[in-house]
Structure formats: C-alpha cells, structure tokens
C-alpha positions as CSV (number, residue, x, y, z in Angstrom):
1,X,40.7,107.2,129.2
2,X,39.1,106.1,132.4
3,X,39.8,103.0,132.3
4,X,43.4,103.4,131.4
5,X,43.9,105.5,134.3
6,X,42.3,102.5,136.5
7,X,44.4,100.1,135.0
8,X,48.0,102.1,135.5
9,X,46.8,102.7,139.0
10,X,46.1,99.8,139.8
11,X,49.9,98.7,138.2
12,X,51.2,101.0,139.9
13,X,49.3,100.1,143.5
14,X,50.7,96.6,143.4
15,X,47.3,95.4,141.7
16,X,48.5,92.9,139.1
17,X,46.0,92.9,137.2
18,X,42.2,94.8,136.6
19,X,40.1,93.3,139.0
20,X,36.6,91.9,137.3
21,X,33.6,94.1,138.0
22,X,35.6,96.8,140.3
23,X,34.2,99.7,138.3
24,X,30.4,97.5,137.8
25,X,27.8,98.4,139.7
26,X,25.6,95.8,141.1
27,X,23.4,93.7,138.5
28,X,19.6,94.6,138.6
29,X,17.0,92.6,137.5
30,X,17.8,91.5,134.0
31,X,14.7,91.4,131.7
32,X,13.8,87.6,131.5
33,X,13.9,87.5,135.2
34,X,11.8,91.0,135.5
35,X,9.4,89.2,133.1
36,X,8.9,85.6,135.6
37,X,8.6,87.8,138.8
38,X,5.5,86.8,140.8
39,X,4.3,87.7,144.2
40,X,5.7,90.5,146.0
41,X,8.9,90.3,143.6
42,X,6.6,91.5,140.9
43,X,4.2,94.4,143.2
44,X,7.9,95.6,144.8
45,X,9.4,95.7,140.9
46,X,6.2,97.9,139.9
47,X,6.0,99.6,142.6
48,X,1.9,98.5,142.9
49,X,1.5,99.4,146.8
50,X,-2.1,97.9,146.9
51,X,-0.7,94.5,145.9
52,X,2.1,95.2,148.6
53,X,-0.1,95.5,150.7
54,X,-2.3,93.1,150.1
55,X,0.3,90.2,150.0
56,X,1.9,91.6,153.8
57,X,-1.5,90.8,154.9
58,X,-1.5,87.7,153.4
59,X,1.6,87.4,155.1
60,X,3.4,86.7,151.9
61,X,7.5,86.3,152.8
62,X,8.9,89.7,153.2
63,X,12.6,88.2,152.5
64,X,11.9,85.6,149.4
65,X,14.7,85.4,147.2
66,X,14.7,85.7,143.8
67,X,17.5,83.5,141.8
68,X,20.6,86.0,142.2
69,X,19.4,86.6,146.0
70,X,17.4,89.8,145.7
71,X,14.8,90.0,148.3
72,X,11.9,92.6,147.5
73,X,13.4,95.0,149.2
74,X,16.6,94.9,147.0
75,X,14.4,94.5,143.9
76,X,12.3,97.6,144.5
77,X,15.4,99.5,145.8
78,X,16.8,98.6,142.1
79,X,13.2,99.5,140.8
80,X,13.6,103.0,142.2
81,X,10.1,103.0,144.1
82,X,11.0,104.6,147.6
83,X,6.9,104.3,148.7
84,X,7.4,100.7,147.8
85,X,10.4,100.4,149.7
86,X,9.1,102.2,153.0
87,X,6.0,100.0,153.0
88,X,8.3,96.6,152.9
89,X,10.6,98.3,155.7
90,X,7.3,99.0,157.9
91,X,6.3,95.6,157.7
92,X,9.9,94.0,158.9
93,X,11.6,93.5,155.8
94,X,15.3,92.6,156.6
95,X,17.1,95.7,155.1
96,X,20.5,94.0,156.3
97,X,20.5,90.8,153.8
98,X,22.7,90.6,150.9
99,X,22.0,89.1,147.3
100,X,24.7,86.9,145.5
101,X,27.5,89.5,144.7
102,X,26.7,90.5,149.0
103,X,24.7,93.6,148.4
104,X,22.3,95.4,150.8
105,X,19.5,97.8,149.8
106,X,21.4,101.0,151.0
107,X,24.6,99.9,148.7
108,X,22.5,99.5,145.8
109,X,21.0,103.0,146.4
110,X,24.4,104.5,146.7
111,X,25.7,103.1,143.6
112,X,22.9,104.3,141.7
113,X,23.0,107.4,143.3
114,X,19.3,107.7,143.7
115,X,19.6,109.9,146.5
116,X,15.4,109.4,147.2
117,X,15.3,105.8,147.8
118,X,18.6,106.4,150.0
119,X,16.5,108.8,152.4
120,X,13.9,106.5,152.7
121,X,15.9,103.6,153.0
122,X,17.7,105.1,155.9
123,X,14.9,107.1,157.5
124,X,13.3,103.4,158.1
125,X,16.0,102.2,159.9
126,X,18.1,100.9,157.2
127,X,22.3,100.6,158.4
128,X,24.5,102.8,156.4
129,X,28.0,100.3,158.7
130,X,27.4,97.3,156.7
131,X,29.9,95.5,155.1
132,X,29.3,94.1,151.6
133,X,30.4,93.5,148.2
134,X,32.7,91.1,147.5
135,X,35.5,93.8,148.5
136,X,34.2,93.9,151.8
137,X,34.0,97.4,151.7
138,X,30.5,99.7,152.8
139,X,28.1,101.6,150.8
140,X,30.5,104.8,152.1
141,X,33.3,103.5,149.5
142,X,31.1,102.7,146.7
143,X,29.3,106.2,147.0
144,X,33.1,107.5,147.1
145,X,34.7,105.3,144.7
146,X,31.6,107.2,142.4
147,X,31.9,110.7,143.6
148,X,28.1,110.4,144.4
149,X,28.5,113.3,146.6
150,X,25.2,113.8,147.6
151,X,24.7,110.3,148.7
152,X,28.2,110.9,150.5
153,X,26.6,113.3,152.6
154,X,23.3,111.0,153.5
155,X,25.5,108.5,154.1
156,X,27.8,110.3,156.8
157,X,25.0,111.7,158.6
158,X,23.5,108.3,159.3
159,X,26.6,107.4,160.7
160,X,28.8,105.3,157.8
161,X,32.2,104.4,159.2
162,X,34.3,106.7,157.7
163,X,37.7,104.6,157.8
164,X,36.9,101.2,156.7
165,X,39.6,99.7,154.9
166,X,38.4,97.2,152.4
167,X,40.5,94.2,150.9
168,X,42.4,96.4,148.6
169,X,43.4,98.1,151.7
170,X,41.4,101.5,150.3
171,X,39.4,103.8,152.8
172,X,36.4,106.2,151.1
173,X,38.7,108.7,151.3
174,X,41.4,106.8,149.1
175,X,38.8,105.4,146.7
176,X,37.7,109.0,146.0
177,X,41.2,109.7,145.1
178,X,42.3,106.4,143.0
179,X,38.7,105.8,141.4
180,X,38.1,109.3,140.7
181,X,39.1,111.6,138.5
182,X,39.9,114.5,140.5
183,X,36.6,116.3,138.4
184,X,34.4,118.4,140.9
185,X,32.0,115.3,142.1
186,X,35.0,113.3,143.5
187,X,36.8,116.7,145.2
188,X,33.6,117.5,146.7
189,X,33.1,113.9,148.2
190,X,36.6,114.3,149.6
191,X,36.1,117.4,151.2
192,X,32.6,115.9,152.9
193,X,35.0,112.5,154.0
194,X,37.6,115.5,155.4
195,X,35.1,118.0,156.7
196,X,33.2,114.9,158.4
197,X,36.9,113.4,160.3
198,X,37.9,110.9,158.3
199,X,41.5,110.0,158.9
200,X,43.8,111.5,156.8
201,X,47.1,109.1,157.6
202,X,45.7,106.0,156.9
203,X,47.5,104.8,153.9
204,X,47.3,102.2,150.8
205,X,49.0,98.5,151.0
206,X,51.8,100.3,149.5
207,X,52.3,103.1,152.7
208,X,51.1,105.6,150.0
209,X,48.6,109.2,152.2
210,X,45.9,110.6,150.6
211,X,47.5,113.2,150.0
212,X,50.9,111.7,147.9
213,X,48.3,109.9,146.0
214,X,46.0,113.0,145.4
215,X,49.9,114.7,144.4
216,X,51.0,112.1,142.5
217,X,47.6,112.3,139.9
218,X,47.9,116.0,140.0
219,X,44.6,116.8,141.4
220,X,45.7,119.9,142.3
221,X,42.2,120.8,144.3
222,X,42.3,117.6,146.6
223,X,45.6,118.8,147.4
224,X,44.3,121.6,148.8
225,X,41.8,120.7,150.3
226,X,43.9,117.6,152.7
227,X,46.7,120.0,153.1
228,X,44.4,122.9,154.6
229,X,43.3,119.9,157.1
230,X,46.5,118.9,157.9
231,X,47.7,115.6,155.7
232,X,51.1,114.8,155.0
C-alpha cells in the first residue's frame, strides 16, 4: 500500500515516473565484501578497538576506501559500533567524505535510525549541514523522509539546515508529509521540523504548502499541527 501511495504521489507531483532507490536506504557492506575486508576495514566492521588501535598507531590510512567508497568510518557506522566510531573520529578520520551513492557517516546513521552511533558521531565533531545522496538533499530529509523522530531531534539540535530543498524541490518538512504516512512517527517529526522554525511557505515544484499537501492526504493531525503555527 506504501508504495502505491509513493507512486500516485509522485504522479501527481509532476514525478513521471518512481524514481530508482528513493525509498532504499544506503547499501552496507554486502557479505562477500564483509568477508575480503582487511586492515582497519575489518577491526572498524568488528568493532575490535585493540586492533583499531593498534593500526592508528601504525598509522594505517584512516580514510581507505573499500570498493563502493566506504571509508572505516562509514563501514563501522553501518557496523553499528559507536566505541569504534569515536576512536576513528579521535584519531582524524574525515567524517565529511562520501561513498559511491555520496553518503556520509551521519546520513547512514539517520537512515538506520541508530540513534547511539548518531550521538557519537555528532558529539566528535561530525556535521549534521552536509549535502549528500544522489538527491542532494541532508541527513535532516532522510531522517524526515523516515519519520525517525528521534534522530530528527539529534539532528536539529546539532544544527541541520532545516530548509534545504533537494532536487525534487522537497524540504524535511515536505518529505515528512509526501514520504510519510501521516502514522504517529512522521506527525511527530513534523511537529519537531515546526516546533524547531522550519519554514512553513516553502512549497513543492508544483507551488503545493505543507499544509495543502498534509490536506490533500487527509492527515488530519499534521493539519493541525501547521495550522496552530500559522501555514496556509
């Protein structure tokens, strides 16, 4: 039923046709390549801080790709081992480079809503303004676009641009609205996007508010919620 919905909106948003991999998250480590990992790719994938820190002092390469682009970093960030991903940040691992599909380590932690490796991520330094994915959009939108409210929040504190419009010409606040459901995790995002300023005028490539689009899915609590704050 999802994905219906998806496709009509996007139909009736002037998207011709369902854009491949919109509603993917990014790809992690696939088994085979899991399995030829060596180095710091390997320790950062396990999580095995002694041989973390034993190759930093061996000054292994903190930003080594692996063959889809995945730095350490990314690779323990998709591992879900924050202690790893601290102890790469502390020793200058680039938290701003991207892997093939232009992914950062703070947009993979959105997406997977692993709210842990988020805090540590940002707590190290990481920059929640980035601009990746191959919709030029931020970590903010895909969080949004998920109605991974908690990561919402993490994400607004550390200073996420709230307004970005991406190259469907969505803001979070839209994508919470058209990639949602309308359910209680995408209502609640929108009212931290609200609560936090986000601008409630800006509109879709088709001159479409928030709020018409929120009225035109029947999401009856959105609604509320943007007409309390003033939308129109």
């Amino acid at each position: 039923m999802r994905k219906n919905n998806l496709i009509i909106c996007m139909a009736l948003y002037g998207i011709a046709a369902l854009i491949p991999g919109i509603g993917a998250a990014q790809i992690p480590p696939a088994s085979e390549e899991i399995a030829h990992y060596k180095g710091l790719h390997a320790a950062a994938f396990s999580g095995d801080l002694a041989a973390i820190e034993k190759l930093i002092k061996a000054k292994a390469d903190l930003n080594s790709r692996d063959p889809y682009g995945r730095t350490p970093l990314h690779v323990a960030t998709h591992a879900r081992k924050p202690d790893a991903v601290r102890m790469l940040m502390r020793a200058g691992a680039n938290h701003a480079l991207l892997e093939r599909d232009r992914y950062d380590a703070v947009t993979i932690a959105s997406v997977a809503d692993d709210e842990a490796t988020l805090r540590v991520l940002l707590a190290e330094g990481a920059s929640a303004k980035l601009t990746t994915s191959r919709y030029d959009g931020t970590a903010l939108i895909a969080a949004a676009h998920l109605g991974h409210a908690g990561v919402v929040r993490q994400l607004i504190a550390a200073g996420a641009p709230l307004d970005h419009v991406n190259n469907l010409h969505w803001t979070a606040l839209i994508e919470s609205i058209v990639l949602g459901n309308g359910g209680p995790r995408h209502t609640e995002t929108l009212r931290l996007l609200v609560q936090a300023g986000a601008n409630l005028q800006l509109t879709d490539r088709n001159g479409n508010t928030p709020l018409r689009l929120a009225k035109g899915r029947g999401y009856q609590a959105m609604v509320e919620i943007l007409e309390k704050a003033g939308a129109k």
